[in-house]
C-alpha positions in Angstrom: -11.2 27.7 -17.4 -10.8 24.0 -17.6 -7.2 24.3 -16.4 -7.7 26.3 -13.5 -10.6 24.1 -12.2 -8.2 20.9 -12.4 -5.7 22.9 -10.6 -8.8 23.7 -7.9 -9.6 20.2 -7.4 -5.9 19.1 -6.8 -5.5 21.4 -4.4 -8.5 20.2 -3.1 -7.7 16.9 -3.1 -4.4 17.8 -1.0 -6.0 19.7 1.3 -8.5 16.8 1.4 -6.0 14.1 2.3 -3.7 16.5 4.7 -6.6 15.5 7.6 -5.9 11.4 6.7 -5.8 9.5 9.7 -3.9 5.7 9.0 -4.8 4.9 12.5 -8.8 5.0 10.9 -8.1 4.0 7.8 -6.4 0.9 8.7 -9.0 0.0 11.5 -11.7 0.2 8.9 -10.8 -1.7 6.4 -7.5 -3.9 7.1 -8.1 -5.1 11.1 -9.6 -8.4 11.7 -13.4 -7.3 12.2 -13.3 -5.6 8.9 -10.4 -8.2 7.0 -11.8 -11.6 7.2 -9.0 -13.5 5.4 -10.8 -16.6 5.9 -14.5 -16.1 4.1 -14.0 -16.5 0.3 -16.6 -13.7 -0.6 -14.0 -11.3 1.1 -12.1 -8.6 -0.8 -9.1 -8.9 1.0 -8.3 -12.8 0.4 -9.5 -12.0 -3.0 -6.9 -9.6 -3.5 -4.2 -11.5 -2.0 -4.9 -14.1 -4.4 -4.7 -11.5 -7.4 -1.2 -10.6 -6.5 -0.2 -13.6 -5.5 -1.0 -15.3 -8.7 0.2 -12.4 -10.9 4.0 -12.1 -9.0 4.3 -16.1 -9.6 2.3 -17.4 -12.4 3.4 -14.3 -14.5 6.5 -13.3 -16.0 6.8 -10.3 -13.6 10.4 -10.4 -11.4 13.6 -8.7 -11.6 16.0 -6.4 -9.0 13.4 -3.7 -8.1 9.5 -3.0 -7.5 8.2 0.1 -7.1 4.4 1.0 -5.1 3.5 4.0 -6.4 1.1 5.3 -3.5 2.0 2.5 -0.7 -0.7 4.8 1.7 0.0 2.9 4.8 -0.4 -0.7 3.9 1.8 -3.4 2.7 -0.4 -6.2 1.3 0.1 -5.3 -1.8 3.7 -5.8 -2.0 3.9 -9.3 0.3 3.8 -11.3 -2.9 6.2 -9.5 -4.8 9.0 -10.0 -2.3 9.7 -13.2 -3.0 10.1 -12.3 -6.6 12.3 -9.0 -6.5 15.3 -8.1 -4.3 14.0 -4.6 -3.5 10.7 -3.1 -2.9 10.1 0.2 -2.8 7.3 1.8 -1.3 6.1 5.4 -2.3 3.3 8.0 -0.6 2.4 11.1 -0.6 1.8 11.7 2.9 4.1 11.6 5.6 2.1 10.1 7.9 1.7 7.2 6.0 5.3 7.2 5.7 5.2 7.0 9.1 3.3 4.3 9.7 5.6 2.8 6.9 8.5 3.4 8.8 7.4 2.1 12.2 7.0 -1.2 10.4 10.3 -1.4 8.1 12.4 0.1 11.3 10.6 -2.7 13.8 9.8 0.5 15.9 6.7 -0.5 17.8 3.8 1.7 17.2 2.3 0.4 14.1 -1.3 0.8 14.2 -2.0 -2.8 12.4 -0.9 -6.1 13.4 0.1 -7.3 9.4 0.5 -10.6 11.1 -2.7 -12.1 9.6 -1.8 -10.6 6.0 1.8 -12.4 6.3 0.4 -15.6 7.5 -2.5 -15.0 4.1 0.4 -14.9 1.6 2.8 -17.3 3.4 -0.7 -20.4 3.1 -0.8 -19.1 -1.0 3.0 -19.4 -1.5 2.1 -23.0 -0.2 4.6 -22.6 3.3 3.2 -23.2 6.5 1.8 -19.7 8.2 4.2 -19.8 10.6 6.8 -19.2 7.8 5.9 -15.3 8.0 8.4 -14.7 10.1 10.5 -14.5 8.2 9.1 -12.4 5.9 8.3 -9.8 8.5 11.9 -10.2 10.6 14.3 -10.8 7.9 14.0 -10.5 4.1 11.3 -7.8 3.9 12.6 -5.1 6.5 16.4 -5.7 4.9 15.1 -5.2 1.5 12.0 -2.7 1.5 13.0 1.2 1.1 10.6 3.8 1.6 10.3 7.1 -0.3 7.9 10.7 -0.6 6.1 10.9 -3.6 4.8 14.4 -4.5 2.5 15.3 -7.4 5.4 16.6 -9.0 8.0 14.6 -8.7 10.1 12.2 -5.8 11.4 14.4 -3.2 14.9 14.3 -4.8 16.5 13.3 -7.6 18.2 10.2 -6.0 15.1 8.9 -4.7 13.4 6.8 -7.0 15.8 5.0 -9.6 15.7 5.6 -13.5 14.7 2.1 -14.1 12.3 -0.7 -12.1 11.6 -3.7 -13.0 7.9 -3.2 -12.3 5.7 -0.8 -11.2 2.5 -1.1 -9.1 -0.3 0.6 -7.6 -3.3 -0.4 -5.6 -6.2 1.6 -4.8 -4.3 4.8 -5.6 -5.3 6.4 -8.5 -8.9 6.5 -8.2 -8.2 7.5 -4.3 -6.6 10.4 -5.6 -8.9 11.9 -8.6 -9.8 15.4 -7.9 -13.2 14.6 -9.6 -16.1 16.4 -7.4 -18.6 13.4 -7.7 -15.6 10.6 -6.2 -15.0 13.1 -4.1 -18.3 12.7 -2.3 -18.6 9.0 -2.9 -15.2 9.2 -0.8 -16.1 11.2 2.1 -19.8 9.7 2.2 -18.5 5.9 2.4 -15.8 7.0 5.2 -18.4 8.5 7.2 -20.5 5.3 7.0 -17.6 3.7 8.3 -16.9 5.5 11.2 
């Protein structure tokens, strides 16, 4: 019984996140109305600060970093760049992949400026913020790969290595539990949002 209700709430949970709009997501918690870098009681400088200070005050480097669930942001892995030669960034949704894509390939199209982000991390690695170019032009679109990640496995057997030096995740875990009560915390606070 308790099997096939965890099986019911994954599926849930996928069929949940199939309607996931990055466009909403990304304007609601991550554009400059809703991201103010520059108040201290913010949880977006906050967070910065965390990964910046655990990439280079830490004993964490080496050739490759894996995000496990990336969703459709790349704060999270600004820091580490200077630290590893590759990133790689995982989801589970293509359209987040998408919106990965647009921004690794220089396509156009991205639905957030990460401009401000870049500029954030570039004034904590102590370089002037107009050093985040190149960040975003040069070392970060050469080095940063982008793979699916099911909940079974990577879409292939090549995709993600056997080894990483490191692997992260940020805000992906408890986004994804299939546990009814989250679940409604979820969809209540999005709705608040929007």
């Amino acid at each position: 019984m308790e099997e096939k209700e965890g099986e019911n709430g994954v599926a849930a949970m996928a069929a949940f996140y199939q309607g996931f709009d990055p466009a909403t997501y990304l304007q609601n918690n991550y554009s400059p109305q809703q991201a103010d870098l520059e108040r201290k009681d913010s949880l977006d400088p906050w967070t910065l600060a965390c990964l910046h200070r655990a990439f280079t005050e830490g004993d964490v480097s080496g050739e490759l970093l894996v995000d496990i669930g990336s969703g459709s942001t790349l704060y999270q892995v600004m820091s580490g760049c200077e630290v590893f030669n590759k990133v790689l960034l995982t989801d589970f949704l293509e359209v987040n992949r998408q919106e990965l894509r647009s921004w690794l390939q220089d396509e156009g199209g991205c639905r957030l400026d990460w401009t401000p982000f870049l500029q954030h991390v570039c004034k904590l690695e102590g370089r002037p913020p107009s050093a985040w170019t190149e960040i975003r032009c040069g070392y970060a679109r050469s080095s940063w790969t982008l793979s699916t990640l099911t909940h079974r496995q990577p879409s292939g057997p090549d995709v993600l290595p056997q080894q990483a030096d490191c692997l992260m995740s940020s805000y992906s875990f408890e986004g994804a539990s299939p546990d009814k009560h989250i679940q409604v915390f979820r969809m209540a606070k999005s709705q608040s949002q929007t």
